[in-house]
C-alpha positions, -999 to 999 in steps of 0.1 A, spaced: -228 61 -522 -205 56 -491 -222 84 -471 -256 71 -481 -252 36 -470 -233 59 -436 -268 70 -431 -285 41 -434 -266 23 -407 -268 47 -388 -307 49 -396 -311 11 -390 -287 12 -351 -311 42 -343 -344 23 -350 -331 -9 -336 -319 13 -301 -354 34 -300 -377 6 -310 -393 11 -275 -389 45 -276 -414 76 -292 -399 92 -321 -400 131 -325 -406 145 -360 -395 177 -362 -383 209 -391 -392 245 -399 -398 263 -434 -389 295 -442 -400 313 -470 -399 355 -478 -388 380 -503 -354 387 -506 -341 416 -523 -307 423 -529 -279 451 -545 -280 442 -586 -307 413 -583 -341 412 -586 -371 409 -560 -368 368 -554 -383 343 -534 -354 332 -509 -349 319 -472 -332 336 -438 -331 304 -426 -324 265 -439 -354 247 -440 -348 212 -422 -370 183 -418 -357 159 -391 -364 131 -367 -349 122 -334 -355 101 -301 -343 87 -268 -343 51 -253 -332 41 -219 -311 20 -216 -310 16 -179 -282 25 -153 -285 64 -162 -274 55 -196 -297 73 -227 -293 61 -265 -298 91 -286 -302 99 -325 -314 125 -350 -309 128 -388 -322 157 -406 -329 164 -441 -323 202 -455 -351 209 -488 -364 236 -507 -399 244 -503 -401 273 -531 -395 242 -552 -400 213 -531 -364 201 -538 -336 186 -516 -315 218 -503 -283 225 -527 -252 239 -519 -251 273 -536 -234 303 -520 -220 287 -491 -184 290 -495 -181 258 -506 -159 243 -546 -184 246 -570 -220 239 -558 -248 211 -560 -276 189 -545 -269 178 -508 -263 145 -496 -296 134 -480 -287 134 -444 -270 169 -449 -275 183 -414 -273 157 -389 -266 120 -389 -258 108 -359 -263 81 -327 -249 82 -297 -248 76 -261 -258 101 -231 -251 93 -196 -232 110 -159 -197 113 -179 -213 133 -208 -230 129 -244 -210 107 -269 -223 110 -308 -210 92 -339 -216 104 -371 -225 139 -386 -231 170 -378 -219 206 -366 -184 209 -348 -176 222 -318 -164 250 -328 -191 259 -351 -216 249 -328 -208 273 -297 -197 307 -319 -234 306 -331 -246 319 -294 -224 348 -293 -239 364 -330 -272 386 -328 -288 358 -358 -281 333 -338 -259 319 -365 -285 320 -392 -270 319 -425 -289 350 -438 -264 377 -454 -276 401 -429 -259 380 -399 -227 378 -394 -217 340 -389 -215 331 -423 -198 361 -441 -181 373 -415 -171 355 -389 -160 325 -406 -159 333 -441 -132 321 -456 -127 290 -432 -147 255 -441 -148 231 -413 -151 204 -441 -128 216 -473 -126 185 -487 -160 171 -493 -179 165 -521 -189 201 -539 -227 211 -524 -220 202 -487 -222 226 -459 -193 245 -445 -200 242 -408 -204 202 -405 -178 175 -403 -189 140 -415 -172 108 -401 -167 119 -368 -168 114 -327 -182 145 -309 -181 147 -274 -203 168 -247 -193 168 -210 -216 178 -182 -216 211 -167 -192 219 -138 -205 255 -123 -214 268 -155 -189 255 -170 -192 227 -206 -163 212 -229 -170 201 -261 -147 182 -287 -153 166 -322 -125 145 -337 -136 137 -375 -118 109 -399 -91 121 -426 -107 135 -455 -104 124 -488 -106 147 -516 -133 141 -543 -124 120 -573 -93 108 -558 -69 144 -559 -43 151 -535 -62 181 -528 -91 199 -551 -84 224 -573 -92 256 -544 -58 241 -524 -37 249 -550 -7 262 -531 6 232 -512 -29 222 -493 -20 185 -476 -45 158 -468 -30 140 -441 -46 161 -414 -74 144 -391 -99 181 -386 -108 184 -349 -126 214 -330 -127 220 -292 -143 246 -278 -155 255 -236 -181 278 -228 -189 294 -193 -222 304 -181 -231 324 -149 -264 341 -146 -262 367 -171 -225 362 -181 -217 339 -207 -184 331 -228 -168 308 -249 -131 296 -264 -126 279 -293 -103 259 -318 -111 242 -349 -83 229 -376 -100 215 -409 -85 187 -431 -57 209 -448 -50 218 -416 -62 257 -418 -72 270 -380 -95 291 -365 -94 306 -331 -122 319 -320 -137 340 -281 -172 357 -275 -184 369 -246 -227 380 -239 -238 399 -211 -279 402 -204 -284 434 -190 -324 431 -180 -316 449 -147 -307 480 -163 -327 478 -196 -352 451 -199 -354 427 -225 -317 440 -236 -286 413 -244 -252 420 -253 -226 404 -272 -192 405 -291 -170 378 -311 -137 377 -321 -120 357 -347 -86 352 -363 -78 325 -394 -44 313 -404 -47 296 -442 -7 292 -438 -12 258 -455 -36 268 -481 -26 308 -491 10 324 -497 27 347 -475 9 376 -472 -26 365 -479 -26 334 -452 -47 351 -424 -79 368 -416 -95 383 -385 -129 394 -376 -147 408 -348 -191 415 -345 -205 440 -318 -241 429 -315 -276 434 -296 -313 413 -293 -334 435 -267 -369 419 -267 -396 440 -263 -436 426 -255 -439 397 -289 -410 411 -309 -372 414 -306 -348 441 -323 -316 426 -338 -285 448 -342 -244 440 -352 -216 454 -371 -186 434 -375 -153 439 -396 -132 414 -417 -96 423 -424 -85 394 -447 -40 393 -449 -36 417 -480 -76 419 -491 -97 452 -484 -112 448 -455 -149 444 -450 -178 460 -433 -214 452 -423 -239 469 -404 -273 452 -401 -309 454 -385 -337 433 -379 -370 424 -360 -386 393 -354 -425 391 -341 -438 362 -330 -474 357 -343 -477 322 -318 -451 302 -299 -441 281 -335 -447 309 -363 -425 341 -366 -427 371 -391 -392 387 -396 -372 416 -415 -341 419 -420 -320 450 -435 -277 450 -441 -254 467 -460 -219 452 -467 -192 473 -480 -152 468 -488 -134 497 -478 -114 504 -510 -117 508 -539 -146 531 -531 -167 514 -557 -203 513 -565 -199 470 -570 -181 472 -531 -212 479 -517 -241 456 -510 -276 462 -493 -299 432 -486 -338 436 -478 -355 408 -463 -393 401 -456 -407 370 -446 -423 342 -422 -406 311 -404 -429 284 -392 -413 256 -366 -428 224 -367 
């Protein structure tokens, strides 16, 4: 109830700022076949499906008023988006603005939002991933890279892993190639009133307000980036990536790596309180299609580490539609077991609107 009446303030301030202003309706839907490693041929998604609307006002002196709010659905079943499989305690419907829900202000200091939506941290790793940050199991972003870590841990079972609600981001302007970015978010409270949910067993503490910060460098076909998150139990991430576009020497040809270390100190015993990951990746575009190709490695603190090697190819049919397949194969190094080892086959078409 609290975040919907959130989201309709934040509705009413937008349309009262953008009254003058032309709205932007916006989204994609995804649909394919997905098959997976002991489940059947299903009807699935690479990608969420988001419909959204945004706009701008001027509010003289340089000064912009911005806002967005976006809605995540189903279209295999024309439902609102749930929560499933994304790392999150237990699973369920999504709150109605689940993937942004914000207003702010943009002007010569920077862009200042209020409201929802992906941290810093979150945000800026998804450039240095060959899927872009997709939440497909064949990239890396999700089960990789930050698996394990939850930017929000304590909200309401069903919500995303990569968004922090109640919060203050903050975007400054480039300086030579260089951008900050910070998001400060409110203190958490735990569903139903807990000290901590039942995943935070093991001394998990509340009284931590999350924050992420992160700075990214860009310089003709150099890019990097440093980041920081800690969530509301006060688990960390640190987080560098680095992408080099080598078109002079192969055309169409982009390179990239991540690196990524966890510390669950608050959260895990001795032992089993950290995690790091790295992902070696490629996109080389060639005429209307674009090869995709990563591995990456996660060594969890006394968990068999884990491996995944994964292909794709995206072809774009127009400027707004895109066929796509996507191949993986994740596998624990020990035990050497048959249920260690998972390959994922995807076939399917995203449409931007």
């Amino acid at each position: 109830m609290k975040k919907t009446l959130l989201a309709t303030a934040l509705l009413a301030t937008a349309c009262a700022a953008h009254a003058q202003a032309p709205l932007m309706v916006y989204g994609n839907i995804d649909l394919g076949l997905i098959k997976r490693d002991g489940a059947a041929l299903n009807i699935g998604k690479r990608d969420h499906n988001r419909l959204g609307v945004k706009g701008t006002g001027e509010l003289g002196a340089g000064i912009k008023a911005l806002f967005q709010l976006e809605i995540g659905y189903e279209p295999d079943t024309g439902t609102r988006a749930t929560g499933a499989n994304e790392g999150r305690p237990g699973s369920g419907q999504r709150p109605l603005f689940q993937g942004q829900s914000w207003v702010g202000l943009k002007g010569g200091l920077g862009v200042v939002r209020i409201g929802r939506g992906l941290s810093a941290f979150q945000e800026t790793s998804m450039a240095f991933e060959p899927w872009h940050g997709l939440p497909t199991p064949a990239g890396f972003q999700t089960d990789i890279m930050v698996a394990g870590f939850t930017s929000g841990p304590l909200g309401a079972p069903g919500s995303s892993a990569d968004r922090l609600s109640d919060a203050v981001f903050y975007h400054s302007p480039e300086w030579n190639g260089l951008q900050l970015n910070a998001t400060v978010a409110a203190r958490e409270s735990p569903p139903g009133g807990l000290a901590v949910p039942p995943l935070y067993p093991s001394g998990a503490q509340a009284s931590a307000n999350p924050f992420s910060l992160s700075t990214t460098y860009k310089n003709g076909p150099l890019a990097g980036m440093l980041a920081v998150e800690r969530n509301g139990v006060e688990s960390e991430v640190y987080s560098i990536g680095a992408s080099i576009d080598i078109t002079r020497m192969v055309p169409g040809l982009k390179l990239m790596a991540s690196y990524i270390r966890q510390d669950h100190s608050h959260t895990a015993p001795p032992g089993f309180d950290s995690a790091r990951a790295w992902v070696l990746g490629a996109n080389w575009a060639m005429g209307a299609g674009t090869l995709l190709a990563g591995y990456g490695q996660k060594s969890p603190e006394g968990v068999a580490r884990t491996r995944q090697l994964s292909l794709g190819y995206e072809y774009s049919l127009s400027r707004r539609t895109q066929l796509y397949f996507d191949a993986s194969r994740r596998r624990a190094a020990a035990p050497a077991a048959a249920a260690t080892r998972v390959n994922h086959f995807a076939l399917g078409v995203n449409h931007a609107f």
